[in-house]
C-alpha positions as a LaTeX table, in Angstrom:
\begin{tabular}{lrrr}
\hline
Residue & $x$ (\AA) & $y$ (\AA) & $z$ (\AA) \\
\hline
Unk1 & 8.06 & 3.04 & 2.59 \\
Unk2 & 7.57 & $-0.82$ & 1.78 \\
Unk3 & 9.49 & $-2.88$ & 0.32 \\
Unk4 & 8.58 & $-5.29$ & $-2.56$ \\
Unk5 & 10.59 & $-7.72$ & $-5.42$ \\
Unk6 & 11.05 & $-7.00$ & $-9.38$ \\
Unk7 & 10.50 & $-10.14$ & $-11.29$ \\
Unk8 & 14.05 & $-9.89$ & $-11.83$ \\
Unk9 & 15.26 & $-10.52$ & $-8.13$ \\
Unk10 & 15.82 & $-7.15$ & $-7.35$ \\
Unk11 & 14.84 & $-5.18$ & $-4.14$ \\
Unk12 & 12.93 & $-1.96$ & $-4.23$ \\
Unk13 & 11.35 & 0.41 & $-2.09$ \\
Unk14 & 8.60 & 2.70 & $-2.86$ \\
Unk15 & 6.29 & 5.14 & $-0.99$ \\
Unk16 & 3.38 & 3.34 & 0.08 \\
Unk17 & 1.47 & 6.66 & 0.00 \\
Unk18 & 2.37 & 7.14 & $-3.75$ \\
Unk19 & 0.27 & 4.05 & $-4.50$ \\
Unk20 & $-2.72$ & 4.27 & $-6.40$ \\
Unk21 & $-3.74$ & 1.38 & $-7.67$ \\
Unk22 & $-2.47$ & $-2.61$ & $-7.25$ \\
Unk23 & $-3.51$ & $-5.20$ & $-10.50$ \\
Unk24 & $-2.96$ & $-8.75$ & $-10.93$ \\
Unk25 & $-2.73$ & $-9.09$ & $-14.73$ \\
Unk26 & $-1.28$ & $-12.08$ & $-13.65$ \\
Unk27 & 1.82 & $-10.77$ & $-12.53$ \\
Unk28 & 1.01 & $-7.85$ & $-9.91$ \\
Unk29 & 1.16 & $-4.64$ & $-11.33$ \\
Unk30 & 1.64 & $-1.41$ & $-8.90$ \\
Unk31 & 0.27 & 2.31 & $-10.29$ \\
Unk32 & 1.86 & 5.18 & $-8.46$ \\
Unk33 & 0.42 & 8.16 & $-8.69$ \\
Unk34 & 3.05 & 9.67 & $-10.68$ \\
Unk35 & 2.49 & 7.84 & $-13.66$ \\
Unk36 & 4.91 & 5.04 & $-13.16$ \\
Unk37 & 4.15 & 1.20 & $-12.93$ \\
Unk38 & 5.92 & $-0.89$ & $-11.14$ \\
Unk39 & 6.17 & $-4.76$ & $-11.71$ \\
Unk40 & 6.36 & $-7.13$ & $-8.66$ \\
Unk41 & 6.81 & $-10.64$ & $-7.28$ \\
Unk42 & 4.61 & $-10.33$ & $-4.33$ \\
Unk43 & 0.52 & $-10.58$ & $-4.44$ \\
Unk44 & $-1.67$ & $-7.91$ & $-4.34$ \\
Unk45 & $-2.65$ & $-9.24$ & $-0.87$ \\
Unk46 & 1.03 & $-8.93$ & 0.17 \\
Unk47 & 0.77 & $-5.84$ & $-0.64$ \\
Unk48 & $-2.12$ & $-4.27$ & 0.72 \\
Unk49 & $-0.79$ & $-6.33$ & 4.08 \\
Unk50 & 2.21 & $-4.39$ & 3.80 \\
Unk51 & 0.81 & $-0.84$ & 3.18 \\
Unk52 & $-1.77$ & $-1.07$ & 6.02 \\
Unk53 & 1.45 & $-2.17$ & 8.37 \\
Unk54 & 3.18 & 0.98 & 7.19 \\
Unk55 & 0.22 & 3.22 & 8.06 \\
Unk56 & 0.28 & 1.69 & 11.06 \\
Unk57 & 3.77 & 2.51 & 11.71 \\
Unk58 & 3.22 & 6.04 & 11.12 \\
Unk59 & $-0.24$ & 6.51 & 12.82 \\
Unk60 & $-2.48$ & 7.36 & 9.79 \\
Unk61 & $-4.94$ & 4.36 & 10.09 \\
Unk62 & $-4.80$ & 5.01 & 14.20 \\
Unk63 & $-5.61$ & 8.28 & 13.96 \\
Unk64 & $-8.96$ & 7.22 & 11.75 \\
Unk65 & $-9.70$ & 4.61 & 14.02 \\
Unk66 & $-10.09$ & 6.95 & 16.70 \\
Unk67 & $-11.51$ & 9.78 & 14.92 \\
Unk68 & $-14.58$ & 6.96 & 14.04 \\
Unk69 & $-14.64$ & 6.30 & 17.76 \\
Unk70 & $-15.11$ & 10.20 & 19.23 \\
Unk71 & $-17.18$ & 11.09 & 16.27 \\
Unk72 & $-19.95$ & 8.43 & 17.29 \\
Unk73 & $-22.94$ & 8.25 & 15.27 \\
Unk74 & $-24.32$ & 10.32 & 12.42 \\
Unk75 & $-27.15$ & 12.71 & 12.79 \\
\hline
\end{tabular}
């Protein structure tokens, strides 16, 4: 989960794996998967910073990392 800022002031967290698309159009507009767009005060760059911290946190981009690493090579 990652937190981000309506344009009102308000907090909100959403599931950073629910994401599919970020816009700047020029406020930053957030897709989720679902259907649902979300409006926010931070960039897309905050964003994408923010979402590659939570996979972090919960192993997903480690665990590709390493997969690269013992794979080696292609054939």
């Amino acid at each position: 989960m990652i937190a981000m800022t309506r344009l009102n002031g308000t907090e909100l967290i959403i599931n950073a794996l629910l994401i599919e698309s970020i816009e700047e159009v020029p406020d930053t507009l957030i897709t989720l998967t679902t259907g649902k767009k979300i409006v926010a005060l931070e960039s897309a760059a905050e964003i994408t910073s923010r979402i590659q911290h939570y996979l972090r946190q919960i192993g997903l981009v480690a665990a590709g990392t390493r997969m690269e690493q013992t794979e080696g090579p292609s054939s």
